[in-house]
C-alpha positions in Angstrom: 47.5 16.9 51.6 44.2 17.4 50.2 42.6 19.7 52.9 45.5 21.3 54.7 44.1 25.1 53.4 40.8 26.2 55.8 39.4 28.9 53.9 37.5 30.9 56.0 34.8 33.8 55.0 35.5 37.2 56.6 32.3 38.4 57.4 32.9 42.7 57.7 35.7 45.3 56.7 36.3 45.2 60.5 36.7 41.9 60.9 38.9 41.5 58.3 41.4 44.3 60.0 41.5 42.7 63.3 42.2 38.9 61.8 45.1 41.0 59.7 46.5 43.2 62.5 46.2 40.3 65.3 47.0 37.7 62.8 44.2 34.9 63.8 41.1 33.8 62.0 38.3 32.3 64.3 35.6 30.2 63.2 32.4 28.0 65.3 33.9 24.8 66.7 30.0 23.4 65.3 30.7 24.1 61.3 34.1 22.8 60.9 33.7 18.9 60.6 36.6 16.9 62.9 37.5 14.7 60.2 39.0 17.9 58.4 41.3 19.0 61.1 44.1 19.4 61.3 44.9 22.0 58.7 48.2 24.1 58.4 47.0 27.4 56.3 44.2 29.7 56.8 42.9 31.5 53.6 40.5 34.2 53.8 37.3 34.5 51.8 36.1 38.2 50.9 32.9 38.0 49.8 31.1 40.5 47.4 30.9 44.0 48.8 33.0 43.8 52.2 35.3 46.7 51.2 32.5 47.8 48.6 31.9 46.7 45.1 34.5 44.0 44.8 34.1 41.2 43.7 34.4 38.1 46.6 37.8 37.0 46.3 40.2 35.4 48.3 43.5 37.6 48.4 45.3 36.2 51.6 46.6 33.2 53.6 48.7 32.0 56.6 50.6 29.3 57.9 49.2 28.8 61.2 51.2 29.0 64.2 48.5 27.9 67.1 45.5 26.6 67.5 42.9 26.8 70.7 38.9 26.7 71.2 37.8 29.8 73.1 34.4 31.1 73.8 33.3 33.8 71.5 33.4 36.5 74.3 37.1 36.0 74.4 37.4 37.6 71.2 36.7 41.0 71.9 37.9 42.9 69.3 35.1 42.1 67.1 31.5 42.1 68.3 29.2 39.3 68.7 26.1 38.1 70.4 27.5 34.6 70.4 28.2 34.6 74.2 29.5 30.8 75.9 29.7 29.1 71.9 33.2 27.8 71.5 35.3 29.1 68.7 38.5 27.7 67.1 41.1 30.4 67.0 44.1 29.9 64.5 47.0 32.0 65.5 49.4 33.3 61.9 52.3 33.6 61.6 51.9 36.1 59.2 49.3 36.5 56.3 50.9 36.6 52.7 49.1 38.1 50.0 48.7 35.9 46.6 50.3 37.4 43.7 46.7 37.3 42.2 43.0 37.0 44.1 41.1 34.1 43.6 37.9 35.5 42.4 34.3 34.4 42.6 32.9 33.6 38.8 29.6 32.6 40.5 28.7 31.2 43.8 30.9 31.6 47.0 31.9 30.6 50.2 29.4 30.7 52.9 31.1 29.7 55.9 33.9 27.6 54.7 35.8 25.5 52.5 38.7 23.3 52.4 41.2 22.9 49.9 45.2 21.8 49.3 48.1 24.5 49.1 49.2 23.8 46.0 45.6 24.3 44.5 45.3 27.4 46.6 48.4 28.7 45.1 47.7 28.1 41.5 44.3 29.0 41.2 42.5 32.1 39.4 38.8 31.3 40.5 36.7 29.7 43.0 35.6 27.1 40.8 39.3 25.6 40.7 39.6 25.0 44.0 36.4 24.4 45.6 34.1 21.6 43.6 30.7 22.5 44.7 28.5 19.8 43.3 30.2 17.8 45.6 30.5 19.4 48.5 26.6 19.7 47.8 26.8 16.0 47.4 28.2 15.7 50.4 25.7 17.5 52.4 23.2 15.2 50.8 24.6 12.2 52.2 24.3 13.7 55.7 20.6 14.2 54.8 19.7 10.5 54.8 20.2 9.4 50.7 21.3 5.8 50.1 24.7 4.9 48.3 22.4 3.7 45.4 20.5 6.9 45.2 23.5 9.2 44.9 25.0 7.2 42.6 22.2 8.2 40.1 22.7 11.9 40.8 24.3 13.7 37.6 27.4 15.3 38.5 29.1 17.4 35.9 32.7 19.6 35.8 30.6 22.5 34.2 28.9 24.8 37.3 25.0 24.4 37.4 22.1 26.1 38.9 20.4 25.1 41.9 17.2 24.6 40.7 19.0 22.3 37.9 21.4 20.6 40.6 18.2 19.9 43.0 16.4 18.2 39.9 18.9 15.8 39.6 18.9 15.3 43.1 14.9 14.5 42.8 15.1 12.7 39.6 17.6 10.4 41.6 15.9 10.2 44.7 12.3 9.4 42.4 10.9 12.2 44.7 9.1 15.7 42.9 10.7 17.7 45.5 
């Protein structure tokens, strides 16, 4: 299955330790899209500098044993100010470490990505897993672009910029910006 791995972003050191120790990742019911659920795995995203200069990597994932929507305050082992917004929280059965982290060459995971377990498991970058041009292309679609319009956009297997990506995206559109 294409998108049974959720790779989440752990957002601190202590964040990180609860998910570990409790064995659950949680994530906003609003930024995971309902045609990508159900997944079976959680993988989590370290990005640059949450246990200091590392590189972002992803180093662990989980089967997941249960899944519920909570609201934020229900969490209480790591703060937040993100009282009464429901949260999906995947229960683990227990996090495995990769034999080898799957490190960032450039770019990153924000919030979250999706991916299959068989890419997770063989991959030694981001960029093998995660095809950002068209998630990005994706995104534009929300934003209102005609079939015709992203059929123009250039998409390439090499990574771009995003001043070079959003030219293409202009140059297809006709628009300047």
């Amino acid at each position: 299955m294409e998108h049974e791995v959720l790779i989440g972003t752990v957002r601190s050191k202590t964040q990180f330790e609860v998910n570990y120790s409790e064995k659950f990742y949680h994530i906003p019911v609003a930024v995971v899209p309902k045609d990508m659920l159900p997944v079976e795995y959680i993988a989590l995203y370290l990005p640059e500098g949450t246990f200091g200069d590392e590189e972002g990597c992803i180093r662990f994932y989980g089967k997941i044993r249960a899944s519920k929507i909570v609201k934020r305050e229900e969490i209480e082992n790591i703060p937040s100010q993100k009282y009464g917004t429901d949260y999906y929280k995947f229960e683990v059965e227990e996090w495995k470490r990769l034999d080898f982290p799957i490190i960032r060459e450039c770019g990153g995971i924000y919030t979250k990505a999706f991916t299959s377990l068989e890419k997770l498991l063989s991959a030694k970058k981001l960029s093998d897993i995660i095809d950002t041009e068209y998630a990005e292309t994706k995104k534009i679609r929300v934003c209102g672009f005609k079939q015709d319009e992203l059929d123009k956009i250039e998409i390439s297997k090499d990574p771009v910029g995003v001043k070079l990506f959003a030219k293409r995206i202009n140059d297809a559109a006709g628009k300047e910006k």
